[in-house]
Backbone as a printed PyTorch tensor [residue, N CA C, xyz], in Angstrom:
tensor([[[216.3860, 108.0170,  82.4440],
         [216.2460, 106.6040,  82.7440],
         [215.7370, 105.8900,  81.4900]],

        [[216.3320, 104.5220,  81.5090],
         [215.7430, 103.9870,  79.9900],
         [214.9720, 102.8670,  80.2920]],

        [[213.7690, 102.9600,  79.7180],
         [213.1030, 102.0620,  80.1040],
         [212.6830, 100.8390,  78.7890]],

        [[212.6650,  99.7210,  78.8330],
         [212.9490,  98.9620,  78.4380],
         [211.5440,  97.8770,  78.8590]],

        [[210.3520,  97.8140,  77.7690],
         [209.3740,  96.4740,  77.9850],
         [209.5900,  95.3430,  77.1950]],

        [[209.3090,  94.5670,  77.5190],
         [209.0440,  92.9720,  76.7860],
         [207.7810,  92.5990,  76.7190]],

        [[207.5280,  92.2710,  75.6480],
         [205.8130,  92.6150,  74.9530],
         [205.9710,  90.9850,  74.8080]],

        [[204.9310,  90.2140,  74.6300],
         [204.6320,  88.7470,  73.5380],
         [203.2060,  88.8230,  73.7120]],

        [[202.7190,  88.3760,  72.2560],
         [201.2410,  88.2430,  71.8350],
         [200.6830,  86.8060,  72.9590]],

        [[201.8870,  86.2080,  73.3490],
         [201.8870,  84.4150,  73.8500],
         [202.2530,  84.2600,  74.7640]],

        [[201.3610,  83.6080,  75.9800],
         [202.1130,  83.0580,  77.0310],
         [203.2220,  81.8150,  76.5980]],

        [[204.0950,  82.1760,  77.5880],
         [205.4890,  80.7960,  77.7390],
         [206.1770,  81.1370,  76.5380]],

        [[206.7300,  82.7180,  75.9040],
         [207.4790,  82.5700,  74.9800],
         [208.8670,  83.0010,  75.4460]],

        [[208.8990,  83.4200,  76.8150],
         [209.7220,  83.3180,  76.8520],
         [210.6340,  85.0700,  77.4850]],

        [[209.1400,  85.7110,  77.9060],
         [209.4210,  87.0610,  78.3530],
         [209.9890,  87.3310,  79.6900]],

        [[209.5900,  86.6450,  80.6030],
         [210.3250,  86.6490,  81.9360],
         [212.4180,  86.5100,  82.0430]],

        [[212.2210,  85.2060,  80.9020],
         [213.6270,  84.8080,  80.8200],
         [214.4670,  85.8170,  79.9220]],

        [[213.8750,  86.7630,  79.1750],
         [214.7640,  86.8990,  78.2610],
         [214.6390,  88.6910,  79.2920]],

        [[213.8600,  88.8330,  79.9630],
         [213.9460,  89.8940,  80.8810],
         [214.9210,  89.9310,  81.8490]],

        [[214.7690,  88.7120,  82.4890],
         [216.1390,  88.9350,  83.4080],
         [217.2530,  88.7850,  82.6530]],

        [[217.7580,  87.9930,  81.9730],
         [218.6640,  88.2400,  80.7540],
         [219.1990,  89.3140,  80.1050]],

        [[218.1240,  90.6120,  80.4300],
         [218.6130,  91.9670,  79.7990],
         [218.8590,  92.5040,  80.6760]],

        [[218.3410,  92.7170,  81.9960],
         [218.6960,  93.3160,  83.2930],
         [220.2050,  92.6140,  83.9490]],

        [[220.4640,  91.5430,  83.8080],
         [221.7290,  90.6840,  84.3600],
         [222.7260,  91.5610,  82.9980]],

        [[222.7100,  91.7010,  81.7560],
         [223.2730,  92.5070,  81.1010],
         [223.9870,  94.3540,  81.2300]],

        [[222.8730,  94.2660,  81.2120],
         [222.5140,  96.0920,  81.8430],
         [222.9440,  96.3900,  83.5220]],

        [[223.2630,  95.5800,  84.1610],
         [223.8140,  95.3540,  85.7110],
         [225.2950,  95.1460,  85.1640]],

        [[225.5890,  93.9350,  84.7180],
         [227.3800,  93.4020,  84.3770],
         [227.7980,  94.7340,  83.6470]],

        [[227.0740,  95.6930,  82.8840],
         [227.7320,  97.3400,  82.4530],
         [227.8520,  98.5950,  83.0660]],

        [[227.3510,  97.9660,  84.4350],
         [227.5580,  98.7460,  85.4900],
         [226.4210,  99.8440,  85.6350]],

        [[225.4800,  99.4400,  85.0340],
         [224.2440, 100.3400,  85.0570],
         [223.4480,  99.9860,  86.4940]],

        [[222.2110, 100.7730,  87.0910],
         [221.7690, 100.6010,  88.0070],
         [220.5310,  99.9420,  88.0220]],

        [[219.6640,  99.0910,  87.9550],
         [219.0190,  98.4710,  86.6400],
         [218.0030,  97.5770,  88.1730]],

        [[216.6500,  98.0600,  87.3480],
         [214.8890,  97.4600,  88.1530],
         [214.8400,  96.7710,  87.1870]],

        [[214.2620,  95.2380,  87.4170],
         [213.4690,  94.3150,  86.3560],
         [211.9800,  94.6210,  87.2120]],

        [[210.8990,  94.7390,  86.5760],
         [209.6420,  95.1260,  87.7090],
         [208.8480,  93.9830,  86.8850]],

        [[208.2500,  92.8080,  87.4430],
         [206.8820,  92.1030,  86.7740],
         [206.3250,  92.7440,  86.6380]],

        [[205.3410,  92.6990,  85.8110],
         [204.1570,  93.3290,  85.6310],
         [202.7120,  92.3530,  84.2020]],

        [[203.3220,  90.9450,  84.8490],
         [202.5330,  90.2030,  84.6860],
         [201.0760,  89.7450,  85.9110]],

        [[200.5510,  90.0950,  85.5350],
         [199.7120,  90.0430,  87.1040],
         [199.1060,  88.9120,  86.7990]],

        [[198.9010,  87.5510,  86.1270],
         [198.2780,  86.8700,  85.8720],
         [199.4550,  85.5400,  85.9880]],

        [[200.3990,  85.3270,  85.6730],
         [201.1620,  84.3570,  85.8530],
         [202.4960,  85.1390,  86.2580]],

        [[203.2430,  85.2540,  87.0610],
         [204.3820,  85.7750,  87.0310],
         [205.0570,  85.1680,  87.3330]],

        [[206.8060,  84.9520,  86.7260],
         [207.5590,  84.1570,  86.8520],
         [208.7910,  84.4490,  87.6250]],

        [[209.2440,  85.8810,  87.8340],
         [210.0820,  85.7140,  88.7480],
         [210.6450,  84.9380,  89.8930]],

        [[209.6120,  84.4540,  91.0460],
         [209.7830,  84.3550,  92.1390],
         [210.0360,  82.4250,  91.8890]],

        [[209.6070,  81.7880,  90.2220],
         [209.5570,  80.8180,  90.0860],
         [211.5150,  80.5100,  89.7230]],

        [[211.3960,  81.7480,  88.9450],
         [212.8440,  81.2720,  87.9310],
         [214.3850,  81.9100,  88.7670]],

        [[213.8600,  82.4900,  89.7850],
         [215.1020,  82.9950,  90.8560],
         [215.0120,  82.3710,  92.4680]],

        [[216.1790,  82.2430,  92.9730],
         [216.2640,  81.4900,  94.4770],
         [216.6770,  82.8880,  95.0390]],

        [[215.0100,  83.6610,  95.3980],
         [215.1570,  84.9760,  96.5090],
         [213.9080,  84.6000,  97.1070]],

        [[213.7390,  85.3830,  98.3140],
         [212.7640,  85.6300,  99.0690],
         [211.5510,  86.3390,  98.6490]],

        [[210.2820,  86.5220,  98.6340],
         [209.7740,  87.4170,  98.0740],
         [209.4360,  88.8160,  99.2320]],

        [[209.3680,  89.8980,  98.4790],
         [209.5440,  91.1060,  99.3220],
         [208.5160,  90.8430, 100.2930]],

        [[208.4640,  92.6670, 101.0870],
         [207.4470,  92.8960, 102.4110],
         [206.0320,  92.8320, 101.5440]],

        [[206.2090,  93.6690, 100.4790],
         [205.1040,  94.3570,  99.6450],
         [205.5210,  94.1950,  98.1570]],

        [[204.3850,  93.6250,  97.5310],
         [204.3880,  93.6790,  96.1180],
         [203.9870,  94.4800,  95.2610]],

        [[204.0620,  94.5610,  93.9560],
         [203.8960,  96.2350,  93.2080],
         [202.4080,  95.7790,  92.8750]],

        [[201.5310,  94.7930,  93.2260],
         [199.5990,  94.8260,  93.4340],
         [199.5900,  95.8980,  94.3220]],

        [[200.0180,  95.8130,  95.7440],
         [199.8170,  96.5080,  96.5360],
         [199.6870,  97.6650,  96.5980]],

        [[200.8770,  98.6860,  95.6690],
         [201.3230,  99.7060,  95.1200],
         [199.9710, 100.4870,  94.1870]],

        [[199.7180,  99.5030,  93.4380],
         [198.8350,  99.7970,  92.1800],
         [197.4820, 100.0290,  92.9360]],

        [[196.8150,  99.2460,  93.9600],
         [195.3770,  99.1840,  94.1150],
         [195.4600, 100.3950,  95.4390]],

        [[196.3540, 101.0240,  95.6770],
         [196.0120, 101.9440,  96.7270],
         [196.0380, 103.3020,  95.5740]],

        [[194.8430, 104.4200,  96.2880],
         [194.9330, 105.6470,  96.1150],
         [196.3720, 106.2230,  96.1200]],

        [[196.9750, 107.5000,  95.2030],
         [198.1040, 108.1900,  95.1290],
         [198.6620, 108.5860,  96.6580]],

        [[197.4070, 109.0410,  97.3180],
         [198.0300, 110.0730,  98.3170],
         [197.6170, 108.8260,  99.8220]],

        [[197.2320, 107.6830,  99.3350],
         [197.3360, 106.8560, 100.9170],
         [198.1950, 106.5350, 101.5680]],

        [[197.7770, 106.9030, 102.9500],
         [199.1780, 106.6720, 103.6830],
         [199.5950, 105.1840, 103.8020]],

        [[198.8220, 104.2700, 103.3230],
         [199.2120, 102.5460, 103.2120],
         [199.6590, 102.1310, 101.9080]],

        [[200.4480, 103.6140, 100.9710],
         [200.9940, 103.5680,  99.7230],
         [202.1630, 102.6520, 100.0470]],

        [[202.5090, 101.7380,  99.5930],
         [203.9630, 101.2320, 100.1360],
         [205.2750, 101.5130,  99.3210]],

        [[206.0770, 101.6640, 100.9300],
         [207.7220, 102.2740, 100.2830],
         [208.4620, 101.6020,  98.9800]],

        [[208.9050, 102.1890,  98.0290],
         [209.8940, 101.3760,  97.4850],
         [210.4430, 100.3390,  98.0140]],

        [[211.3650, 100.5060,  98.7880],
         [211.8000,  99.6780,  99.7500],
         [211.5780,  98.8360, 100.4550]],

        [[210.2400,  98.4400, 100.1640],
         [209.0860,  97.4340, 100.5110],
         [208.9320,  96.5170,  99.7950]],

        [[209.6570,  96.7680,  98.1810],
         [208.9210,  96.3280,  97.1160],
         [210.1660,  95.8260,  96.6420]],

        [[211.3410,  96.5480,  96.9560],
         [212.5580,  95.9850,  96.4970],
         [212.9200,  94.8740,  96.8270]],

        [[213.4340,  93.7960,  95.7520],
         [213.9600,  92.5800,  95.9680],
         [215.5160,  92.7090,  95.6000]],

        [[216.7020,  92.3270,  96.3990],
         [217.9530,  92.3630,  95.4250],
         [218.1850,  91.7730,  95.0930]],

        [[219.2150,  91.0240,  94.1470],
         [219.2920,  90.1370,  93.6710],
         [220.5140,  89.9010,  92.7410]],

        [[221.6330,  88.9560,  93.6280],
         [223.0190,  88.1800,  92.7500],
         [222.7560,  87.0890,  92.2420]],

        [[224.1350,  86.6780,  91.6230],
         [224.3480,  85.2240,  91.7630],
         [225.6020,  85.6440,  90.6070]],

        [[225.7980,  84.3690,  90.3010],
         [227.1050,  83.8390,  89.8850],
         [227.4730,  84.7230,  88.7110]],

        [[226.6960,  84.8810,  87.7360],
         [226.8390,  85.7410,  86.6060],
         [226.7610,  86.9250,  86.8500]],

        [[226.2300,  87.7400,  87.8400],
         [226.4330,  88.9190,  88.7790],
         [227.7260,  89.4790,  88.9600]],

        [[229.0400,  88.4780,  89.2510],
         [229.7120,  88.8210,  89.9110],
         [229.5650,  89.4250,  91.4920]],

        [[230.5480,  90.8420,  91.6150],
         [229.9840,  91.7520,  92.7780],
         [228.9870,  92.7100,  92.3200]],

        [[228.2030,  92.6140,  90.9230],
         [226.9420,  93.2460,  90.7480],
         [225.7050,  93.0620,  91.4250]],

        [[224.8530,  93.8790,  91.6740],
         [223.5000,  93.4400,  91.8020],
         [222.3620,  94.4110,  91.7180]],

        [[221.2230,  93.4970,  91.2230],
         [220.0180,  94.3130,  90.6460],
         [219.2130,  93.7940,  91.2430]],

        [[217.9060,  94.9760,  90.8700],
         [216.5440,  95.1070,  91.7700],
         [215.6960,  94.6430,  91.7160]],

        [[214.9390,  93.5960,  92.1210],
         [213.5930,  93.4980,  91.4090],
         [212.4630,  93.5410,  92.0610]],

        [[211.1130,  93.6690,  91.1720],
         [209.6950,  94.3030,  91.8760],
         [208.9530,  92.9390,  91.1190]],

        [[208.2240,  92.6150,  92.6360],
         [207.4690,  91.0810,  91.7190],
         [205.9300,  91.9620,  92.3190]],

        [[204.9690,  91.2650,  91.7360],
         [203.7220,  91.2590,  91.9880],
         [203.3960,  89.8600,  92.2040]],

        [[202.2150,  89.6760,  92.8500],
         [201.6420,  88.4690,  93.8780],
         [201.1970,  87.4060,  92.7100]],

        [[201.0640,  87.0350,  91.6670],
         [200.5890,  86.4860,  90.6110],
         [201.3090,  85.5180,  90.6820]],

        [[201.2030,  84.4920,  90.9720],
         [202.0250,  83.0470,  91.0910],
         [202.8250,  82.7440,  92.4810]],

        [[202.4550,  83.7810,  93.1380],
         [203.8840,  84.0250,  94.1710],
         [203.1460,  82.9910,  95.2000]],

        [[204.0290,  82.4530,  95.9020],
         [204.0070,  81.3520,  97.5220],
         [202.8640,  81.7780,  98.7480]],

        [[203.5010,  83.7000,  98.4290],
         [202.9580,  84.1100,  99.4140],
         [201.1650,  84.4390,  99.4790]],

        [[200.9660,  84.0380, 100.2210],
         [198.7660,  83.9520, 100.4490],
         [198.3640,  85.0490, 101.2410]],

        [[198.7940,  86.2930, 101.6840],
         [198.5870,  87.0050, 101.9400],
         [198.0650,  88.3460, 101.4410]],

        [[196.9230,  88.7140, 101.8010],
         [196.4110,  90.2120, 101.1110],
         [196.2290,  90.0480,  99.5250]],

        [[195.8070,  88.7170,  99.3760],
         [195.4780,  88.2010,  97.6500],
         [194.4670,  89.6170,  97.2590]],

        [[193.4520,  89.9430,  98.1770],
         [193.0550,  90.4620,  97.3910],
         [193.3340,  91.7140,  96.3880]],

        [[194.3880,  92.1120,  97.3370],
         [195.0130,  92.9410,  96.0340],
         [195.6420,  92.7390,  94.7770]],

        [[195.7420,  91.6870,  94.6590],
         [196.0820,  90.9520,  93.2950],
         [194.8970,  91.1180,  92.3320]],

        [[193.7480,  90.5200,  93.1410],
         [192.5550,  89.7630,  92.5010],
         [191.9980,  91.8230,  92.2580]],

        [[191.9780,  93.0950,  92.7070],
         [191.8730,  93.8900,  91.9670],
         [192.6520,  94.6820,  91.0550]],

        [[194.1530,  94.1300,  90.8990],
         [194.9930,  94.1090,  89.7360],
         [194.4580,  94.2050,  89.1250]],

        [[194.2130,  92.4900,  88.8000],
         [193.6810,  92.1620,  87.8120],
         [192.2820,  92.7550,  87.2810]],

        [[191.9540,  92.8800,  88.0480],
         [190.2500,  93.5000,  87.6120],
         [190.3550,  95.0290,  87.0450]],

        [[191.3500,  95.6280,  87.7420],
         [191.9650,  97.3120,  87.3280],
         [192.3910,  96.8230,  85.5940]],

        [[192.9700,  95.6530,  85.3970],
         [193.7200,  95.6580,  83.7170],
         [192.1290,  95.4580,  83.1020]],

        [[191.1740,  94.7790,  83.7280],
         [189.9240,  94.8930,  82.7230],
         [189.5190,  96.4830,  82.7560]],

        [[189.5120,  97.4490,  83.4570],
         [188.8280,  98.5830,  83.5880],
         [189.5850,  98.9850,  83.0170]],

        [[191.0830,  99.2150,  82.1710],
         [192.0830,  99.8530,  82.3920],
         [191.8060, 100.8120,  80.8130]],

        [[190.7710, 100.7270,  79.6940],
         [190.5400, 101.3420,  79.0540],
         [189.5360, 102.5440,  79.1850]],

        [[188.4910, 102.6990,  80.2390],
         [187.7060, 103.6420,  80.7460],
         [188.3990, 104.2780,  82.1050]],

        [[189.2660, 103.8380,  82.6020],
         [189.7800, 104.1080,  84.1300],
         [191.4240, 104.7870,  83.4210]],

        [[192.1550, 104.0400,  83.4020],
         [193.7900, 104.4270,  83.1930],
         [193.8630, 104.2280,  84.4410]],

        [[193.8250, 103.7690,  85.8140],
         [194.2980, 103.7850,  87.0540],
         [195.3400, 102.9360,  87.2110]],

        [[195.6900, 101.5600,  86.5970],
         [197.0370, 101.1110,  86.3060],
         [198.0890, 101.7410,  85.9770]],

        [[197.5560, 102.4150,  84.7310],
         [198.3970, 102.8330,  83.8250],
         [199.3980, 104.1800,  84.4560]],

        [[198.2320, 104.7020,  85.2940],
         [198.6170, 106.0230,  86.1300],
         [199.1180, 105.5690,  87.2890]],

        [[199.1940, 104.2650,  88.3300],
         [199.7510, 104.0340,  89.0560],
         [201.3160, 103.4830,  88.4390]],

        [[201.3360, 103.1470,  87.6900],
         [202.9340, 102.3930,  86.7690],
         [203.7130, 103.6140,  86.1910]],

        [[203.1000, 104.9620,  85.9040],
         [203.4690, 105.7560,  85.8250],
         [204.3720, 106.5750,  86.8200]],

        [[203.6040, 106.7400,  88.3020],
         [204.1030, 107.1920,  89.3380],
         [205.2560, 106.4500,  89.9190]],

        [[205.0180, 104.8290,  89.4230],
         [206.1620, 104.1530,  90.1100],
         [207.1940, 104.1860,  89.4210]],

        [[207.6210, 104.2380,  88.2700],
         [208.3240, 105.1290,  86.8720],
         [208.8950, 105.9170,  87.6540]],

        [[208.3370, 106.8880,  88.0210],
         [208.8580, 108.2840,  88.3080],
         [209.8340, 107.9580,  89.5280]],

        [[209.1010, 107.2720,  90.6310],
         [209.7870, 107.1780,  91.7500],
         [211.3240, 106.5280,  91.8290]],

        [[211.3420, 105.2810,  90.6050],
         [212.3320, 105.0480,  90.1430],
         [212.7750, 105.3050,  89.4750]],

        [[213.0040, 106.2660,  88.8490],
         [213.8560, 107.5150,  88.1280],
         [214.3100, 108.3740,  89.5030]],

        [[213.6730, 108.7900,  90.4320],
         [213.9020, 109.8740,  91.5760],
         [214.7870, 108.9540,  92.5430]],

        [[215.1210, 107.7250,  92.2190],
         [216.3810, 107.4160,  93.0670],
         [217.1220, 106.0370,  92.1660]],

        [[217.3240, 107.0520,  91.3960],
         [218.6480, 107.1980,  90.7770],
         [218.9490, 105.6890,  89.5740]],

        [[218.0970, 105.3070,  88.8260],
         [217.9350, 104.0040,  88.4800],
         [217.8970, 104.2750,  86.6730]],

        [[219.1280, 103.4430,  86.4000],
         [219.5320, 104.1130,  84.6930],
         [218.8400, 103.6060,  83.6150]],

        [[218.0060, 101.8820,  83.6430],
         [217.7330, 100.9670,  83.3790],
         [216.6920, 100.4940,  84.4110]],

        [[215.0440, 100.4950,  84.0350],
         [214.2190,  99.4610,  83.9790],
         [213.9490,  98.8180,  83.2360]],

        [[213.3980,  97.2800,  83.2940],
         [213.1380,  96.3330,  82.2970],
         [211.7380,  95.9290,  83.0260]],

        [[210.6360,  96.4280,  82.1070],
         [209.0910,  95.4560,  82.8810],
         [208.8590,  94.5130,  81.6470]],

        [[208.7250,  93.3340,  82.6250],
         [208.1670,  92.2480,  82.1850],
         [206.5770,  91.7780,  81.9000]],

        [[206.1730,  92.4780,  80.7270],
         [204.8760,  92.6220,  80.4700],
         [203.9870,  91.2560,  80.6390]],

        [[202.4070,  91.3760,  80.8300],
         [201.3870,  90.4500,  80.4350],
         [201.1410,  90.0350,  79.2140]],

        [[200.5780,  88.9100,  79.1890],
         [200.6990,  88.0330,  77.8700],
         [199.7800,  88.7280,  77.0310]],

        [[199.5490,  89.3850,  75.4360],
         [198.8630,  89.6920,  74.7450],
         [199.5100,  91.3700,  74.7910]],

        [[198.5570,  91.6640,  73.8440],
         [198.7410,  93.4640,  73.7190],
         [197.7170,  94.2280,  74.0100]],

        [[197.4740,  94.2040,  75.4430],
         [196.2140,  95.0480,  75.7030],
         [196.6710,  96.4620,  76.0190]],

        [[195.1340,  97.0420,  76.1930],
         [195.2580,  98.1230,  76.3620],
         [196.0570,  98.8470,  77.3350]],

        [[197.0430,  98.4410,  78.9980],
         [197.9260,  98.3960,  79.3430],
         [199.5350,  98.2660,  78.6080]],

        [[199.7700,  97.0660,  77.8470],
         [200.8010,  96.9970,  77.3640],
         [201.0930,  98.3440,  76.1530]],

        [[199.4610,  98.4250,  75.6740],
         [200.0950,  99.6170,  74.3950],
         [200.2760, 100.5390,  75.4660]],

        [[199.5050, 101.3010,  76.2590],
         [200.4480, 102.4330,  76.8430],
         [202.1340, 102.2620,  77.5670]],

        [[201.9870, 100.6650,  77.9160],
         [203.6800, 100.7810,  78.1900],
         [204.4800, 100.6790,  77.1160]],

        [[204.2000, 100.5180,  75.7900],
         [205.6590, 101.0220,  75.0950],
         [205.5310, 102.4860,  74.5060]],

        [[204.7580, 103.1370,  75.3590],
         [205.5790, 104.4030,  74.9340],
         [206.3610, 104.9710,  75.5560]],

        [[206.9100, 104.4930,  77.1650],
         [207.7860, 104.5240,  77.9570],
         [208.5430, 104.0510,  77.2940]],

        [[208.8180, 102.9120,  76.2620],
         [210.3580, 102.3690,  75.9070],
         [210.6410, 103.5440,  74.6630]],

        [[209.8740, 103.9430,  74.2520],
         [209.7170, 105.0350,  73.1490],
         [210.3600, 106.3640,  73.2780]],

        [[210.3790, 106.5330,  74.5160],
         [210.8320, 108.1340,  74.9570],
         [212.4700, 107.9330,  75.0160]]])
């Protein structure tokens, strides 16, 4: 699976757009292709596309223990997603609650975010984004694209060594 981040030192330069832009690419070549946010502080998906937002967002995913049974399904998290430049293509996407409509179960957002401050003594992000990696590799996905947080923290450096491999 190839995984593929979008880094900027700057908010509003332009990482969300040029993310779906590579995933709408990597879909029209017939690849099988996740765009996953992973801005937990402003996220733009749910702003810059006309979809629904999922059951469960990838906060949700992140702030539960590995082995809880209130881990939520992929399929929970999956958004699909056409339109015109699609054709009969279509790709996946994983939003997190960070800007999103929906007001429900914030607080798992609000320890996202607090997990990216711990995330240099802990790794528990880093190790939950890992597992979800895996899971999407284990069904069958050729092309992810995460749409990183603004700056280069200690999160973002461990995600490009996923684009590295």
């Amino acid at each position: 699976m190839r995984v593929i981040s979008i880094h900027s030192h700057k908010g509003g330069a332009g990482k969300t757009t040029l993310t779906l832009m590579v995933a709408k690419v990597q879909t029209k070549a017939g690849r099988k292709v996740c765009a996953v946010d992973l801005d937990f502080i402003g996220s733009g998906f749910e702003h810059l596309l006309d979809v629904q937002p999922p059951v469960k967002f990838l906060d949700h995913y992140i702030t539960k223990d590995p082995g809880s049974p209130t881990l939520p399904k992929l399929e929970e998290m999956i958004t699909p997603y056409s339109d015109g430049d699609l054709g009969n293509y279509s790709m996946d996407l994983v939003f997190n609650m960070a800007g999103s409509a929906v007001d429900n179960e914030r607080n798992d957002q609000d320890k996202s975010v607090s997990l990216l401050g711990m995330e240099p003594a802990s790794n528990i992000a880093g190790r939950s984004i890992n597992r979800f990696l895996s899971t999407l590799e284990s069904k069958g996905y050729d092309t992810v694209i995460l749409d990183c947080h603004t700056g280069l923290a200690y999160l973002s450096k461990s995600l490009l060594r996923y684009g590295k491999k």
